[in-house]
PAZAPA-4460 file (N, C-alpha, C; in steps of 0.05 Angstrom, whole numbers, plus 32768, in hexadecimal, padded with zeros to 4 digits):
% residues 316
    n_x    n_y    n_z   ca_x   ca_y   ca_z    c_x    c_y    c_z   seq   type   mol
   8309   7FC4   840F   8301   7FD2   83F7   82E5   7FDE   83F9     1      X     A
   82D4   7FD2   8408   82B2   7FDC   8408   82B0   7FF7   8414     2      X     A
   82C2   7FF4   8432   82CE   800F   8440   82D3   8027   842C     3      X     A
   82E8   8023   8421   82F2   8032   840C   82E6   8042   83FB     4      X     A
   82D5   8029   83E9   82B1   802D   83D8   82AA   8045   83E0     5      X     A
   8293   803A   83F4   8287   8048   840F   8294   806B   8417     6      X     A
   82AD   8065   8417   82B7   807D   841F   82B8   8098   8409     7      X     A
   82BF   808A   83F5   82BD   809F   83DC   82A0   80A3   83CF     8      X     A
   828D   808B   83D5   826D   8097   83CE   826D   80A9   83E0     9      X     A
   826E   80A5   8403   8265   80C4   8405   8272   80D2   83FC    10      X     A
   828B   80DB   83FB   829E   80F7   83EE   828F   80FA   83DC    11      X     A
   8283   80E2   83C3   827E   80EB   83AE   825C   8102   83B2    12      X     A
   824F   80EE   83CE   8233   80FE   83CA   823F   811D   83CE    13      X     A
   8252   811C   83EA   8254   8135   83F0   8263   8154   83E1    14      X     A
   8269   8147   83CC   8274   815E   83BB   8262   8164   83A5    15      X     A
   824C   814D   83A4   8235   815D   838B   8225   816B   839A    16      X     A
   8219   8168   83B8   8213   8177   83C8   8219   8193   83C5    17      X     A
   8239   819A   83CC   8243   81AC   83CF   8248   81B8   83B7    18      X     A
   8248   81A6   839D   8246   81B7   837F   822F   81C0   8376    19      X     A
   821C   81BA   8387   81F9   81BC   837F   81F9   81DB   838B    20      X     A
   8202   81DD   83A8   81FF   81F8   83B1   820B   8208   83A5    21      X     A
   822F   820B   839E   823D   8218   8395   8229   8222   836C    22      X     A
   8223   820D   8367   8215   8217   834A   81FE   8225   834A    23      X     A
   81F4   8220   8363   81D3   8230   8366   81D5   8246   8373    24      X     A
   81EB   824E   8384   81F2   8263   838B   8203   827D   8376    25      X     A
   8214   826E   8368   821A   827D   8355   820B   8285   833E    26      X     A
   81F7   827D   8336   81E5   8276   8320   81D5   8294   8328    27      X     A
   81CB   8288   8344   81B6   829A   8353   81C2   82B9   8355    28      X     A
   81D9   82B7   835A   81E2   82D5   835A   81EB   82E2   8347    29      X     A
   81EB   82CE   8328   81E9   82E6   830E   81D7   82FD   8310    30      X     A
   81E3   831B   8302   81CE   832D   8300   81B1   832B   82E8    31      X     A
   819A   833B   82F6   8190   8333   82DE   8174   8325   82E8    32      X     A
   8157   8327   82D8   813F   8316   82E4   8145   8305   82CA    33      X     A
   8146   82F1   82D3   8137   82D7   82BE   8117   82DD   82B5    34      X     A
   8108   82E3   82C1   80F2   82F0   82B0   80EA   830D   82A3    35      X     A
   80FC   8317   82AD   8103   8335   82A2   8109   832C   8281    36      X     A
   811F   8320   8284   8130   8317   826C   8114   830D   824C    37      X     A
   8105   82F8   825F   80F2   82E3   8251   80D5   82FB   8246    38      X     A
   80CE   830E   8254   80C0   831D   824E   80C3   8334   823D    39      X     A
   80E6   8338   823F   80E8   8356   822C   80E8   8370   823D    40      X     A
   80FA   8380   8236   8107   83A0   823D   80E5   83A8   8241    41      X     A
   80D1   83A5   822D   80B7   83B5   822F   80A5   83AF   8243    42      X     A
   80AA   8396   824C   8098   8387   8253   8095   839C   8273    43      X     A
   8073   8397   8280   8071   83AD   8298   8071   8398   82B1    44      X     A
   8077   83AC   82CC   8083   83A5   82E5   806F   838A   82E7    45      X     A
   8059   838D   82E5   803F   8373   82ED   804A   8358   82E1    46      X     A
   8047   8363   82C5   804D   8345   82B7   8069   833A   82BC    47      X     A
   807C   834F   82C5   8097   833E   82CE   8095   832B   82E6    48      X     A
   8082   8335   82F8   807D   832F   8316   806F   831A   830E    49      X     A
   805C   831C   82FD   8045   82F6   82FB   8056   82ED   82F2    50      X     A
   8071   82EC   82DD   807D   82D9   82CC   8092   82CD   82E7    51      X     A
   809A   82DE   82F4   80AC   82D9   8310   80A4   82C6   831F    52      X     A
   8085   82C1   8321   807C   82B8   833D   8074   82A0   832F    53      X     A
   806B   8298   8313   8068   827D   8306   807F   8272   8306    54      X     A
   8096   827F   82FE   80B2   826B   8301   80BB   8268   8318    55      X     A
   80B1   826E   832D   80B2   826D   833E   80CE   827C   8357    56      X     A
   80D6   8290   834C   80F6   82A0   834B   80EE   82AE   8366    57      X     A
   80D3   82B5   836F   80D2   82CB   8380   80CF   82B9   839C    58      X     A
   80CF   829F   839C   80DA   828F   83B5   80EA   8291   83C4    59      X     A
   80F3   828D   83E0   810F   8294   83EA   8122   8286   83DB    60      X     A
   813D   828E   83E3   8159   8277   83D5   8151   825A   83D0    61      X     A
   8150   8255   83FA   8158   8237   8407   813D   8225   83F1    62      X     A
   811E   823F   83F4   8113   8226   83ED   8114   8216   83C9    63      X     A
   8118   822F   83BA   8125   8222   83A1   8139   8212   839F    64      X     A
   814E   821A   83B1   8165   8208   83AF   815C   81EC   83B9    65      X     A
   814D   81E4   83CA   813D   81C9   83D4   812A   81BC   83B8    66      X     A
   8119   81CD   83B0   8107   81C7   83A3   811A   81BA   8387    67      X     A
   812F   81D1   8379   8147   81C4   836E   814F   81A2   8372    68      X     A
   8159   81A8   8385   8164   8184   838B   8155   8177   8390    69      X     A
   8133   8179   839B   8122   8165   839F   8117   8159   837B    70      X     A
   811E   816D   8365   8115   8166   834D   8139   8157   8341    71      X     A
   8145   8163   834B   8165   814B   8343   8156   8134   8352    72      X     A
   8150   8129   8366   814E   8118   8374   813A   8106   8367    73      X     A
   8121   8105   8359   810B   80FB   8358   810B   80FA   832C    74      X     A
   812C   8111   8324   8124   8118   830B   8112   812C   8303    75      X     A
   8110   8138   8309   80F8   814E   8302   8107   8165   8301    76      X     A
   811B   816B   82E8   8125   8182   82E6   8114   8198   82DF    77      X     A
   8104   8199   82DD   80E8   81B6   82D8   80EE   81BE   82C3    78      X     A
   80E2   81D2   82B1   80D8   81D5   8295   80F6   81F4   8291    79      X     A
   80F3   81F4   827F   810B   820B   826C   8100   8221   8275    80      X     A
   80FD   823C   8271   80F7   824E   8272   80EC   8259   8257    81      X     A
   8102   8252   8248   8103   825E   8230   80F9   8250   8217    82      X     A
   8101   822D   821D   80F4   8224   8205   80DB   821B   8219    83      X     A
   80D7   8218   8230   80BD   8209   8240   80BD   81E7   823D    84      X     A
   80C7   81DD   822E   80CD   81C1   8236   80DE   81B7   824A    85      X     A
   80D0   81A3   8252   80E7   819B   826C   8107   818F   8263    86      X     A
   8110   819D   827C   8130   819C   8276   813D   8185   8273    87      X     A
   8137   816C   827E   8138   8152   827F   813D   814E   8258    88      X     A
   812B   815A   8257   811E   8147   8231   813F   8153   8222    89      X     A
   8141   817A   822B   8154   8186   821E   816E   8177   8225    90      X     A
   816F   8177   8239   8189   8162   8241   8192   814B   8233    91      X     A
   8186   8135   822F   817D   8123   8229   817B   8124   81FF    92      X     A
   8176   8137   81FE   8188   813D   81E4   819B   8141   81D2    93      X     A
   81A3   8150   81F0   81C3   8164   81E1   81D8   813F   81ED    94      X     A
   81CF   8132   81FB   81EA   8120   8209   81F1   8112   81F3    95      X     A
   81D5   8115   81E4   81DC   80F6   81D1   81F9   80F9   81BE    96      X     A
   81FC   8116   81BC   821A   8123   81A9   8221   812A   81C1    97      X     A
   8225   812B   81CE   8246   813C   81F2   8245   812B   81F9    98      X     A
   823A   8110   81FA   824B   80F0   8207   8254   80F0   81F1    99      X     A
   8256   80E5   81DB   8263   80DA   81CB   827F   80EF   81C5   100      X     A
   8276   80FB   81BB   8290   8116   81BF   82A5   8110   81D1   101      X     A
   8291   8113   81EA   82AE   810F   8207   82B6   80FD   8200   102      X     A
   82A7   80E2   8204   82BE   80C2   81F7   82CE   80C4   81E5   103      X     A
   82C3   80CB   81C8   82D4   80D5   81B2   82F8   80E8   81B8   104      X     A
   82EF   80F4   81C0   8302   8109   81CD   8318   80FC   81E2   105      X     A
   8309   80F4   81F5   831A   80DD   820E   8325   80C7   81FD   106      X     A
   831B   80B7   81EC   8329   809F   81DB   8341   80B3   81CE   107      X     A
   8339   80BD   81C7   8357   80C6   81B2   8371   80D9   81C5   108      X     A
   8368   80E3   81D6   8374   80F1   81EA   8388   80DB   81FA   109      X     A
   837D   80C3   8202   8391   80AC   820C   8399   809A   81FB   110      X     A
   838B   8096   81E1   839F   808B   81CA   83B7   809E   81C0   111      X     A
   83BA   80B0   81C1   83D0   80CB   81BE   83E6   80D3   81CD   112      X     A
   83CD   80CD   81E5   83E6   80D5   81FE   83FB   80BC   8207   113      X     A
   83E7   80A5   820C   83F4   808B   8214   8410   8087   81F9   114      X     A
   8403   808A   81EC   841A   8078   81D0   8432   808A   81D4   115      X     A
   8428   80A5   81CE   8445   80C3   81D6   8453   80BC   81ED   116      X     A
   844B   80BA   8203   8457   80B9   821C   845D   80A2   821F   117      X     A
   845A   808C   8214   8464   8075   8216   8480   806E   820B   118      X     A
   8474   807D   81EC   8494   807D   81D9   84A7   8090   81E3   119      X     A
   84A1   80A5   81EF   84B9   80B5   81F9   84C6   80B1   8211   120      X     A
   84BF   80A0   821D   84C2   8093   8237   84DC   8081   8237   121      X     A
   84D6   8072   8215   84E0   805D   8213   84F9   8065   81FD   122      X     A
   84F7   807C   81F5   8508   808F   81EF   8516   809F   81F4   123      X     A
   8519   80A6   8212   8523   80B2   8221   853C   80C9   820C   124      X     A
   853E   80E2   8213   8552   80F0   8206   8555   80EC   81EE   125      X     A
   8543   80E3   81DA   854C   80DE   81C2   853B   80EB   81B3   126      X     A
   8545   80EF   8195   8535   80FD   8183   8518   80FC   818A   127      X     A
   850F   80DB   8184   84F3   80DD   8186   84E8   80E9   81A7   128      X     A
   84EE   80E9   81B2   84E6   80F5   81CA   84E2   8113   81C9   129      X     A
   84FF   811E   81C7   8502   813F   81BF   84E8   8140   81A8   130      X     A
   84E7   8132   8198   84D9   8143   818D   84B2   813F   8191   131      X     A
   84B3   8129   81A1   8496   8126   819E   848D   813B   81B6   132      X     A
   849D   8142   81CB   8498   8153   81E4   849A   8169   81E4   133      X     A
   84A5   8175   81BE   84A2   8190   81B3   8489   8192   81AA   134      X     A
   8475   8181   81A0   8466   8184   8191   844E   817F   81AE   135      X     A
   8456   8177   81BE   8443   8175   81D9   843E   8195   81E3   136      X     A
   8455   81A1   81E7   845B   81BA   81EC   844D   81CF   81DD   137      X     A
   844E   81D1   81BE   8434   81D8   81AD   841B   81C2   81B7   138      X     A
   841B   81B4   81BA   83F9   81AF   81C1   83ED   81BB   81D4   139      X     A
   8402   81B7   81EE   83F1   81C9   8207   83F1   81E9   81FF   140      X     A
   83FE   81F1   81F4   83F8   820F   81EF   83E2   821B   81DA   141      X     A
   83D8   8205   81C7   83C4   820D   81B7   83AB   820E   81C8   142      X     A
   839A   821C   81B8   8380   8223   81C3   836E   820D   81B6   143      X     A
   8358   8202   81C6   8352   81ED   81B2   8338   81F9   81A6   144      X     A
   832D   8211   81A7   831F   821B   8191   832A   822A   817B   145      X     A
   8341   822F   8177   835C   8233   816A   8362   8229   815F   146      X     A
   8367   8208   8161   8371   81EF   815B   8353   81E9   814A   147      X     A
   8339   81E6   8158   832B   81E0   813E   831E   81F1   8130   148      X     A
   8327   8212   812D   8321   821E   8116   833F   820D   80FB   149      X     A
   8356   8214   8101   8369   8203   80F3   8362   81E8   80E9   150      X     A
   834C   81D5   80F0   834A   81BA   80EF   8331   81C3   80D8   151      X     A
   8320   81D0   80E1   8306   81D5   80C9   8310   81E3   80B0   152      X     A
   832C   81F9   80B2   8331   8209   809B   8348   81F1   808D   153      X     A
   8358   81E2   8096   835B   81C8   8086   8350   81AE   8082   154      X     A
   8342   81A2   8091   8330   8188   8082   830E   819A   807C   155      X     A
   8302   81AD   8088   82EC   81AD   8074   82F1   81C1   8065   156      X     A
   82FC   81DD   805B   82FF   81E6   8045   830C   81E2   8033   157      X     A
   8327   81D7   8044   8335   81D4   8025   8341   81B9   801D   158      X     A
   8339   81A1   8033   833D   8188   802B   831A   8182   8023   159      X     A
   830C   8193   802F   82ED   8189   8030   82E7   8164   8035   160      X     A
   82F8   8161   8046   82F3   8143   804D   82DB   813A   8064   161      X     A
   82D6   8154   8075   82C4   8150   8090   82B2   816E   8083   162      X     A
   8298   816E   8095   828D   8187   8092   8299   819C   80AB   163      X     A
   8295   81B2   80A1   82A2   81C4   80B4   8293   81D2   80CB   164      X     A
   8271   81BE   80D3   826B   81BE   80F1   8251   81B2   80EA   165      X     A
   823A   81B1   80FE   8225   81A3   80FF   8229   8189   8109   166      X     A
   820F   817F   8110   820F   815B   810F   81FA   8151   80FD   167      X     A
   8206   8138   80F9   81F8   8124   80DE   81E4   8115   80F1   168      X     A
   81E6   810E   8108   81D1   8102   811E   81D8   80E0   8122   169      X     A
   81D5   80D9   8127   81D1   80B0   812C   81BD   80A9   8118   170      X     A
   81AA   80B1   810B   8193   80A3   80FB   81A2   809C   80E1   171      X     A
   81B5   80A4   80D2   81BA   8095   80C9   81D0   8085   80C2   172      X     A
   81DB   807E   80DE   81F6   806E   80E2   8206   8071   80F6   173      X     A
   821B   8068   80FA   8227   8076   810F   8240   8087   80FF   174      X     A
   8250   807E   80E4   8263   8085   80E1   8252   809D   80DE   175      X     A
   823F   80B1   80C5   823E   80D2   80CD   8243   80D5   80DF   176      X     A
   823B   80C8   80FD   822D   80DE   8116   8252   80E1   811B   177      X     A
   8261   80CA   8119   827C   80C5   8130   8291   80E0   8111   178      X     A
   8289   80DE   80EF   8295   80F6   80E8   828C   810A   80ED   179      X     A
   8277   8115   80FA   8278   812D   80F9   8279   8135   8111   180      X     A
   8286   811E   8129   8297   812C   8141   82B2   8128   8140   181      X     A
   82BF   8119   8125   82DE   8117   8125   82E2   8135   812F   182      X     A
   82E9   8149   811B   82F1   8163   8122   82F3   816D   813D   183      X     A
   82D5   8172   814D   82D7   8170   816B   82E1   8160   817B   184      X     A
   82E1   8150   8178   82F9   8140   8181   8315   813C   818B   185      X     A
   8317   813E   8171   833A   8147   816D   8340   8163   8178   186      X     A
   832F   8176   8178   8336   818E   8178   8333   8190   819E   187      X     A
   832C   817B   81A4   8323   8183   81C1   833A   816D   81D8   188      X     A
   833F   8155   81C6   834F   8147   81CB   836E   814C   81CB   189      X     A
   8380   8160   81B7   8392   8160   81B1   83A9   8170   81C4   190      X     A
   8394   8188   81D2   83A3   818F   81EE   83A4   8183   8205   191      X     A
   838F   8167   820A   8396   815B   821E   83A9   8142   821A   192      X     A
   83A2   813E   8206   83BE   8120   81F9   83DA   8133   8203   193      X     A
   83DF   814F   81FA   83FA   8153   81FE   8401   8155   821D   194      X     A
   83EE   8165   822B   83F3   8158   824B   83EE   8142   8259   195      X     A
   83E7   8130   824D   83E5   8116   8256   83F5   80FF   8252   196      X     A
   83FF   8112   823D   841C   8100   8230   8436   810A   8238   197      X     A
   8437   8117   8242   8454   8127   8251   844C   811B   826F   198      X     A
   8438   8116   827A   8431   810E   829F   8431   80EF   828D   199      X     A
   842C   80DA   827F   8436   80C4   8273   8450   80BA   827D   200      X     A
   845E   80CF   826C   8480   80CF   8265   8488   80D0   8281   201      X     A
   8482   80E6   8293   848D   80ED   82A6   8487   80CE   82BB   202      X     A
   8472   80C4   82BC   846B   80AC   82CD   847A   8098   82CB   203      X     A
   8487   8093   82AD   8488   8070   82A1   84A7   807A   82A9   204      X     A
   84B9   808D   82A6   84D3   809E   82AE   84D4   8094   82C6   205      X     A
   84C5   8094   82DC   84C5   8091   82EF   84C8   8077   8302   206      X     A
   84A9   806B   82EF   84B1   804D   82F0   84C6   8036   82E5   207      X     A
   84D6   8046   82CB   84EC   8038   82C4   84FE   8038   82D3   208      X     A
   8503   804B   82E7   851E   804F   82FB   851A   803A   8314   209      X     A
   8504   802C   8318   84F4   801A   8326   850E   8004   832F   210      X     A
   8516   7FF9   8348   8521   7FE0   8342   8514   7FCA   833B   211      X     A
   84F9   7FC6   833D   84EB   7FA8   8329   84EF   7FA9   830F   212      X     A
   84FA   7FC2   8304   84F7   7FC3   82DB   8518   7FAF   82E2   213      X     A
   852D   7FBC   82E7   853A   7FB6   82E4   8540   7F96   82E8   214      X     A
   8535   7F91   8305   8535   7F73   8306   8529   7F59   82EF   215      X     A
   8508   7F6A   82E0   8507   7F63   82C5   8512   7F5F   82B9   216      X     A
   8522   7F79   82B0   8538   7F71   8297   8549   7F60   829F   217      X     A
   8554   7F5D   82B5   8565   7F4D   82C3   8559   7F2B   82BD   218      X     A
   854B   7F2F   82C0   8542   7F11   82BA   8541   7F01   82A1   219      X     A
   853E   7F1F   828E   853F   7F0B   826D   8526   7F1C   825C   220      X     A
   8512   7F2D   826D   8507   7F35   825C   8504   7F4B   8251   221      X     A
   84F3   7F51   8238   84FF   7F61   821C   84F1   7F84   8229   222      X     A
   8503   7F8F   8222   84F5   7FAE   822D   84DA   7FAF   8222   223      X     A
   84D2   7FAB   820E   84B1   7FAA   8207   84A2   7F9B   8216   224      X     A
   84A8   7F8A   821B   849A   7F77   822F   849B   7F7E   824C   225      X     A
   84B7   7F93   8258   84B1   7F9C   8271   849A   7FB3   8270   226      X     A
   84A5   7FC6   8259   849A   7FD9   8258   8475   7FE2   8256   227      X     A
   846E   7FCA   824D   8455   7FCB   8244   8444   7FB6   826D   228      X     A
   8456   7FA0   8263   844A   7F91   827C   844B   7F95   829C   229      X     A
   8460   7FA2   82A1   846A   7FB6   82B9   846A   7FC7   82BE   230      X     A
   8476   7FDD   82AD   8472   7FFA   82B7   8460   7FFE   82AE   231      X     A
   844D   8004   8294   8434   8014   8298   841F   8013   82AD   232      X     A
   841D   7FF5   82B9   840E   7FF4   82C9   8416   8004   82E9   233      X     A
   842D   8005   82E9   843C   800F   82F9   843B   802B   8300   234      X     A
   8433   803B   82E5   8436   8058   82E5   841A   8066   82DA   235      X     A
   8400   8055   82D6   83EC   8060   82DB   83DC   8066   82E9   236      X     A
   83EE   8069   8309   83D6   8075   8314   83DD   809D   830E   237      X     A
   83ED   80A3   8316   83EC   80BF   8309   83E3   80D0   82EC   238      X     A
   83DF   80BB   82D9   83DA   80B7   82BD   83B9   80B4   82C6   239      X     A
   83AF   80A5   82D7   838F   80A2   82D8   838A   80BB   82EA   240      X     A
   839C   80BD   82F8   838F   80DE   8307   8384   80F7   82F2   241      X     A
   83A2   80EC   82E1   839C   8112   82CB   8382   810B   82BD   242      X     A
   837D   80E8   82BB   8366   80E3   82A4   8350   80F2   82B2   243      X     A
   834E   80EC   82C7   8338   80F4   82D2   8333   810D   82D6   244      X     A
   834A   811E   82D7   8341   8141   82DF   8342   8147   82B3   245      X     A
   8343   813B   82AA   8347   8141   8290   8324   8141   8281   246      X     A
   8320   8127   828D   82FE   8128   8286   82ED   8140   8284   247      X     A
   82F5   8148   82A6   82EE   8162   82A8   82EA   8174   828E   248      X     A
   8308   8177   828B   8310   818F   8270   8300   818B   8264   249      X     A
   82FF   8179   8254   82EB   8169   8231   82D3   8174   8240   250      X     A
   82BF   816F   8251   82AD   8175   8257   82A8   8194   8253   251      X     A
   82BC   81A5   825F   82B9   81BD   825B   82C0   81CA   8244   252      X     A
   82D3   81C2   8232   82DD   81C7   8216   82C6   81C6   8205   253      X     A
   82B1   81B3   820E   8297   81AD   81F9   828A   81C7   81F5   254      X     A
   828F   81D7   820A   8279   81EC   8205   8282   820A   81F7   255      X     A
   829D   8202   81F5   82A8   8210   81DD   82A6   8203   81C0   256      X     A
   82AB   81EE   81C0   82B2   81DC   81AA   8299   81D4   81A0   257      X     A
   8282   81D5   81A6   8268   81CD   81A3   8261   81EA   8191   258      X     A
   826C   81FE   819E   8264   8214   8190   826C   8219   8179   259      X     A
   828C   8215   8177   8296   821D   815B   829A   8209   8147   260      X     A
   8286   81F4   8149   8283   81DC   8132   8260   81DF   8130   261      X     A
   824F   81E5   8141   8239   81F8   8141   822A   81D1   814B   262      X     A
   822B   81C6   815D   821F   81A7   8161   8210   81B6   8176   263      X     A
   81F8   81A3   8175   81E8   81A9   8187   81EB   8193   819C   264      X     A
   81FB   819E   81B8   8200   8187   81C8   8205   8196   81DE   265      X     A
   8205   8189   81F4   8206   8199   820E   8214   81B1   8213   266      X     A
   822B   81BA   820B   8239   81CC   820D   822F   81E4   81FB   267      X     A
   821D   81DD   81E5   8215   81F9   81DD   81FB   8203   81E3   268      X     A
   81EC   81F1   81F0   81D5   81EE   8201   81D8   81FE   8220   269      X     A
   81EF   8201   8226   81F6   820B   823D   8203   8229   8232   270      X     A
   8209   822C   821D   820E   8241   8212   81FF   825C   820D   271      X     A
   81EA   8247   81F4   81CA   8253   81F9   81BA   825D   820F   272      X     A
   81BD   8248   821F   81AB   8253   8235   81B8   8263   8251   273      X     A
   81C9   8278   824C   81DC   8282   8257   81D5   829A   824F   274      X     A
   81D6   829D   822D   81D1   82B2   822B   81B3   82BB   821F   275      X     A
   819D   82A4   822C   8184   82B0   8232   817B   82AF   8248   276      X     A
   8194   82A8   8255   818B   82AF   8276   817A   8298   8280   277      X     A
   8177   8283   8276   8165   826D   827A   8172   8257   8290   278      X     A
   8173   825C   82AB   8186   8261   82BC   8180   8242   82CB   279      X     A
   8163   8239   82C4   815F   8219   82D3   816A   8202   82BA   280      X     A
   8173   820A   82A1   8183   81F7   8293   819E   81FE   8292   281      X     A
   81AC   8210   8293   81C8   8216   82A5   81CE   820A   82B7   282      X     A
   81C0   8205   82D2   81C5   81FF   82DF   81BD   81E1   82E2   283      X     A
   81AC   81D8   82DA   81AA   81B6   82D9   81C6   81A7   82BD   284      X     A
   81C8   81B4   82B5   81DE   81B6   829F   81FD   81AE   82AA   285      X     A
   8202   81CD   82B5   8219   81C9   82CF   821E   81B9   82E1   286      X     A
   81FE   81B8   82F7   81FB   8198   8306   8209   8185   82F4   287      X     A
   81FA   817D   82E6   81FD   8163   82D2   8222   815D   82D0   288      X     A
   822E   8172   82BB   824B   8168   82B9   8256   8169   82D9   289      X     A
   824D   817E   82ED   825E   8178   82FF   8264   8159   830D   290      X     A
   8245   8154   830C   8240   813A   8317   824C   811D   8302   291      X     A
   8252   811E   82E6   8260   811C   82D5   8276   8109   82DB   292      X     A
   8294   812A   82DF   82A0   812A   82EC   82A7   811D   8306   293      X     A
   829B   8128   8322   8297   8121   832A   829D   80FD   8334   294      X     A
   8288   80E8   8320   828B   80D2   8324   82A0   80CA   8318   295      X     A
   82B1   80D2   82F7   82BD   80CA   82EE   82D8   80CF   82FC   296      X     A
   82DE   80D5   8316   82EC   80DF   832D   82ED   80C4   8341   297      X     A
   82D3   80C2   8342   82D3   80AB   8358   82DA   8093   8348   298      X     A
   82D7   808B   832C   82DE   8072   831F   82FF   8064   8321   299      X     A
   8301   8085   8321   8326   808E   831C   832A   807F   833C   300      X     A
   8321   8090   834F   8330   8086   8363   8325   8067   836D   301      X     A
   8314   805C   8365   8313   803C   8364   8324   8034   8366   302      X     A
   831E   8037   8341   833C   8029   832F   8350   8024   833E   303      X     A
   8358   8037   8346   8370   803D   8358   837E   8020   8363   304      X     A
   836C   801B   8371   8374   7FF6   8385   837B   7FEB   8369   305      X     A
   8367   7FEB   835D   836D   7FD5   8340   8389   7FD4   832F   306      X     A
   8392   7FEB   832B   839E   7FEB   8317   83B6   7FF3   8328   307      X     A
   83C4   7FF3   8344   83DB   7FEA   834C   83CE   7FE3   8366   308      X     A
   83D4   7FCB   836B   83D5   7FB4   8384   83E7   7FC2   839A   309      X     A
   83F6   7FCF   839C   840B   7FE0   83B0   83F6   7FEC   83BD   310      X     A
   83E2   8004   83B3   83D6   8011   83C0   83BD   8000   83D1   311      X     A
   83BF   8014   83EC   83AB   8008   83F7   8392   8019   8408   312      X     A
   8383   8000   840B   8362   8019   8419   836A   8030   841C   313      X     A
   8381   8026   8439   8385   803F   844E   8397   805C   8440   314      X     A
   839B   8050   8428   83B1   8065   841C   83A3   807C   8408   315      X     A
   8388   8078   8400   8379   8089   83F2   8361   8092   83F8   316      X     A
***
């Protein structure tokens, strides 16, 4: 198992490596001066060139791109452009609403999916199945900024039960802060519950045709009792794969979903500073979820040994 460890830390260093270049290279080849932008259409050739050479842009690639990861390395993400505070503090702001969110979002996404794909599983061909894998079928096809304009034009205008965007903050409690990300939430959660609950169904399908279920039942015990104590464990490792490329999504959904509930949290922070061109919080931004990601990848494939005893080192 340490082998194993070992083996996926490096994978893991070596793909933030390789996501560090891929983001700084694409970043770098937007059109456009970042201090052009910060100075203004009027502003003259000199003062673009001093504002250039303080941010330091008129360096070669390699050596910003070093200087970059020597400040990932030590923490020293360097100052905004635009607001001039260091990016660390901005960061470090917006997470306190885009963690909670993502969790928010991921809790209800596998409380949705697991329970659906469990009951239709165990339903095989039957009403309740047909019909919960119709309503899966509408979930993956909605848009989920779609889905939560529909969620704000019935619970906050015309049930007026939630507000229809902002955040209330943590100061005074947790229930405001966790209502005024229900909405985002749900709205961000409800297209991955429906694919996660059809790759559910499709796993536990799979593992019921198993000859151990049968020898279970064979023995005396109750399909709830195989079902819950046998096969699920049985059929999540494909179910923890999608969890994991699914994280992903929520992560990226925020920066839509951040926008059209108007929260100030990483995803509209990356929004903003996109379109002021403020191109060293973009990109420590992007770092950030990639790296994210990323680990929540390597947890997945841990897990893996854990959660079925079949698999082994040499097999992942």
């Amino acid at each position: 198992m340490s082998v194993f460890v070992l083996r996926r830390v490096l994978t893991l260093l070596a793909t933030l490596v390789g996501a560090s270049v891929i983001i700084f290279l694409v970043l770098d080849a937007l059109p456009g001066n970042a201090a052009q932008m910060l100075m203004g259409a009027d502003a003259s050739a000199d003062a673009v060139r001093a504002l250039t050479v303080k941010l330091g842009l008129d360096q070669p690639l390699a050596v910003r791109y070093l200087q970059w990861i020597k400040g990932l390395v030590v923490g020293d993400l360097g100052n905004s452009y635009v607001y001039g505070t260091p990016v660390g503090s901005l960061i470090a702001e917006r997470l306190v609403l885009t963690i909670p969110l993502a969790i928010m979002s991921m809790l209800i996404t596998v409380t949705l999916a697991l329970s659906a794909g469990i009951y239709t599983a165990a339903n095989h061909n039957k009403l309740g199945d047909v019909g919960v894998m119709s309503l899966t079928q509408i979930g993956i096809a909605l848009p989920n900024f779609w889905f939560a304009i529909l969620l704000v034009l019935l619970f906050a205008v015309r049930l007026q039960w939630l507000s229809a965007g902002g955040f209330a903050g943590w100061e005074d409690g947790i229930w405001p802060g966790v209502k005024s990300l229900l909405l985002p939430s749900i709205s961000l959660a409800v297209v991955q519950a429906a694919i996660l609950a059809r790759v559910t169904r499709s796993a536990v399908l799979e593992v019921l045709r198993e000859d151990f279920v049968r020898t279970a039942r064979a023995k005396g015990l109750g399909k709830r009792e195989v079902l819950w104590s046998h096969v699920l464990r049985n059929a999540m490792i494909p179910v923890m794969t999608v969890m994991g490329l699914q994280f992903a999504n929520l992560l990226a959904g925020t920066i839509v979903i951040e926008n059209v509930f108007y929260l100030p949290g990483l995803g509209r922070l990356i929004f903003q500073s996109i379109a002021n061109r403020d191109l060293i919080v973009v990109r420590n931004c992007v770092m950030l979820l990639a790296a994210m990601v990323v680990i929540v990848n390597f947890v997945v494939d841990v897990l893996y040994a854990f959660i079925d005893p079949r698999i082994k080192v040499h097999d992942l």
